[in-house]
N, C-alpha and C positions, 0 to 999 in steps of 0.2 A: 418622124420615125415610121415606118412601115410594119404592116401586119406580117408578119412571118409567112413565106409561103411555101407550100407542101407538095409534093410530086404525086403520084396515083399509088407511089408506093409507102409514102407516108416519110420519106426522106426532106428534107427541109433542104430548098435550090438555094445556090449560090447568090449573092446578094442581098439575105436578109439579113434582116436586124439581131438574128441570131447565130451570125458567122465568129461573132467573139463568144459566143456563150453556148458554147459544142459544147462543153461539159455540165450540162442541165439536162442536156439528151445521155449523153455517156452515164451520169449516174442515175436517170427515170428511165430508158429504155435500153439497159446492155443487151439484152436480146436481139435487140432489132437490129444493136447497131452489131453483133455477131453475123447476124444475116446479112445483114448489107456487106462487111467485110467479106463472107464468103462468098456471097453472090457478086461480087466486086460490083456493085451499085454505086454510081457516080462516088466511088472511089477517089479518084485524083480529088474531087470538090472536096470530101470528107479530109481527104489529108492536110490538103492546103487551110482550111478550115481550123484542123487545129496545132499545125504549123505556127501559122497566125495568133491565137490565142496563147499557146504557147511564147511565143517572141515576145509579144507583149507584158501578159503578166511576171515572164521571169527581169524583163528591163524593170519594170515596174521593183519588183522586188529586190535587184542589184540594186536600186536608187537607193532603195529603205537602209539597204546594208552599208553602202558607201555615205550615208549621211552622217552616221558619229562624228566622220574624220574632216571632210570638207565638199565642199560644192561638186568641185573636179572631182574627188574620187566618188562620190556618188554618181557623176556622169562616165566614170570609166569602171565601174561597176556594173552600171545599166547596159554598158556593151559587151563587159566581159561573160558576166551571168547566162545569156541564152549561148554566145560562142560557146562555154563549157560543154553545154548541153547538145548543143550542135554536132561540136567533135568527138563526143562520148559517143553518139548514137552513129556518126559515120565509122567511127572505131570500130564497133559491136553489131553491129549490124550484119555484116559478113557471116560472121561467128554465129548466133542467133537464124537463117538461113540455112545453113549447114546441119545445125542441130536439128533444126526441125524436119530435114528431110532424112537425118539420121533415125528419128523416134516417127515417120512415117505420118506426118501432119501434111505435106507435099503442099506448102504454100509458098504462091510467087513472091520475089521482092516486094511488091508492093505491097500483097496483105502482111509483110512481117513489120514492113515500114509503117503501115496502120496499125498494128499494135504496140509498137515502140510509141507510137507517139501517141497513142491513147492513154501510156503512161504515164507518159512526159508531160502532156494535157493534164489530168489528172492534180501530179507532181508541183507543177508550177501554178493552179490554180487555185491549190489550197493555200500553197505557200504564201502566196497574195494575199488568200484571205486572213492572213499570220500579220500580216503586213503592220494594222492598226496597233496590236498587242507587240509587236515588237518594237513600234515607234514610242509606245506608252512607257516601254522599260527602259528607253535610250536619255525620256524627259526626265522622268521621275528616279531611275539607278543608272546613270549615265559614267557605270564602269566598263573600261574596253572589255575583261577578262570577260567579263558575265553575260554583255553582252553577245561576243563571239560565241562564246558557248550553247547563248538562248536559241541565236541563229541555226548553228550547228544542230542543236535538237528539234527544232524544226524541218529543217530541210531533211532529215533522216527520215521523220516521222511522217511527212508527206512523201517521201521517195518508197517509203514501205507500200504505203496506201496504194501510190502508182501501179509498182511495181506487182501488186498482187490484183490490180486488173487486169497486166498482162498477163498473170499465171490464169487469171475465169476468161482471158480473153481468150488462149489457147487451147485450154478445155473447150469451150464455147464453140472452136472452129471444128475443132476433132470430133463434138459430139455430132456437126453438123455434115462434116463429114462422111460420117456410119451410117445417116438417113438415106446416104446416095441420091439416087432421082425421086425424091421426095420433093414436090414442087415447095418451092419459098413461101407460095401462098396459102400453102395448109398446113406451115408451122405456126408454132406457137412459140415468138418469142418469152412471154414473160414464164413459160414456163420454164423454158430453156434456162434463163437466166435465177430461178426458183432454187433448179437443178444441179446451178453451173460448180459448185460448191463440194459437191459429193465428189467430183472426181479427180485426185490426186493427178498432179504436175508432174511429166514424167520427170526423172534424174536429171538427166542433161539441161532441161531448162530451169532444174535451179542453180546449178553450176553456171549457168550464163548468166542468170541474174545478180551471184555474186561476182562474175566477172566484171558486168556493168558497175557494181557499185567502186570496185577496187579501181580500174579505168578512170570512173570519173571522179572520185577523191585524190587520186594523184594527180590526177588533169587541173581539178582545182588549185592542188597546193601549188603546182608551175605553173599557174594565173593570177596566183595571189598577188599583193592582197586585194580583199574584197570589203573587209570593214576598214583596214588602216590602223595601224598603232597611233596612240594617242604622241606627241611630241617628234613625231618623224616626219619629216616633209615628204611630197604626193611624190609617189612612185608606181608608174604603170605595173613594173614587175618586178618582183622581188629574186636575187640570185636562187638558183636552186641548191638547195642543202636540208638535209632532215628529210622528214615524213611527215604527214597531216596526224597519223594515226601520236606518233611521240609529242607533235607538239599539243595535241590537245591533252595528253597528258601531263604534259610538266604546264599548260594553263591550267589544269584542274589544282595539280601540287604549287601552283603559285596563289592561287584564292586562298 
């Protein structure tokens, strides 16, 4: 393993040992990493980075989910899983772009692409870290109902977490914004990041963020299944019918 290496700006290059572990900078330095988005500082590297991170721990995570049911669908879970997220973010993304040059942020595709997937990072690296404690509930209470469920409340409760980095991620650029030709090298990320809190998310981006969530909850229930009904043999996709949001209700009224 190699020492991690650093650029003049304090940016971590391509090829280290910390290309999967972007989100150890993302939650110790969101300042910086604000500045770097805005200054579009090896940019592409940062995305690909946690692109990368991303794919991996959400495969990682479809595995955990498709294990109840069987081998194959834990391996057709570990592909479905990051596709969700793929397509949610190609969906939304557009939208997201538009808004922000509505509320006057005037960021290119790419910085909106880095903040989507700062969330996505974020989202899927927690959920990973869920990973242990939802195998422990699969060995020990190995009910389909409960476990669906557990899942399901996880993946919310990391997708909040994400999701409200992209609401300080947005703040973060607009604050940087209003500096104008304020050089990069006489801010101060961590105060920035101190700060980033005080300032309320305009409208339109939280109306995008429950876009996203609707988008990609429907995108899951037409990918399903992801855990597998207990007694029904492996099936890549299940017919479309229903909603995610009814059926998790009549699994809550069938516990």
């Amino acid at each position: 393993m190699s020492i991690p290496v650093r650029n003049t700006k304090g940016d971590i290059v391509p090829g280290s040992v910390h290309d999967l572990l972007v989100i150890e900078r993302i939650l110790r330095d969101r300042g910086g990493i604000w500045c770097q988005v805005h200054d579009k500082r090896d940019l592409k590297a940062l995305i690909v980075r946690m692109a990368t991170s991303s794919i991996i721990s959400l495969a990682c995570y479809g595995a955990v989910l498709g294990a109840s049911h069987s081998a194959v669908q834990a391996l057709s879970s570990a592909v479905k899983l990051p596709i969700l997220f793929v397509v949610t973010i190609a969906i939304c993304l557009p939208t997201l772009y538009l808004f922000n040059l509505v509320f006057g942020a005037r960021l290119s595709v790419s910085q909106a692409l880095a903040l989507v997937l700062l969330a996505v990072t974020v989202t899927s690296v927690l959920s990973l870290t869920f990973a242990p404690i939802s195998l422990f509930f699969l060995v020990t209470a190995p009910q389909y109902e409960f476990y669906k469920l557990l899942n399901v409340a996880i993946l919310l409760l990391t997708a909040l977490v994400g999701l409200r980095f992209l609401i300080s991620g947005m703040n973060g650029l607009n604050r940087l914004a209003r500096l104008g030709a304020q050089p990069s090298e006489e801010r101060d990320p961590a105060q920035s990041a101190q700060s980033e809190g005080n300032t309320a998310a305009p409208t339109l981006l939280y109306v995008w963020v429950l876009l996203f969530g609707f988008v990609g909850t429907q995108l899951g229930w037409t990918l399903r299944p992801f855990v597998g009904s207990p007694g029904e043999p492996f099936q890549i996709f299940r017919p479309i019918g229903g909603n995610f949001y009814v059926d998790i209700v009549r699994t809550i009224a069938h516990m």
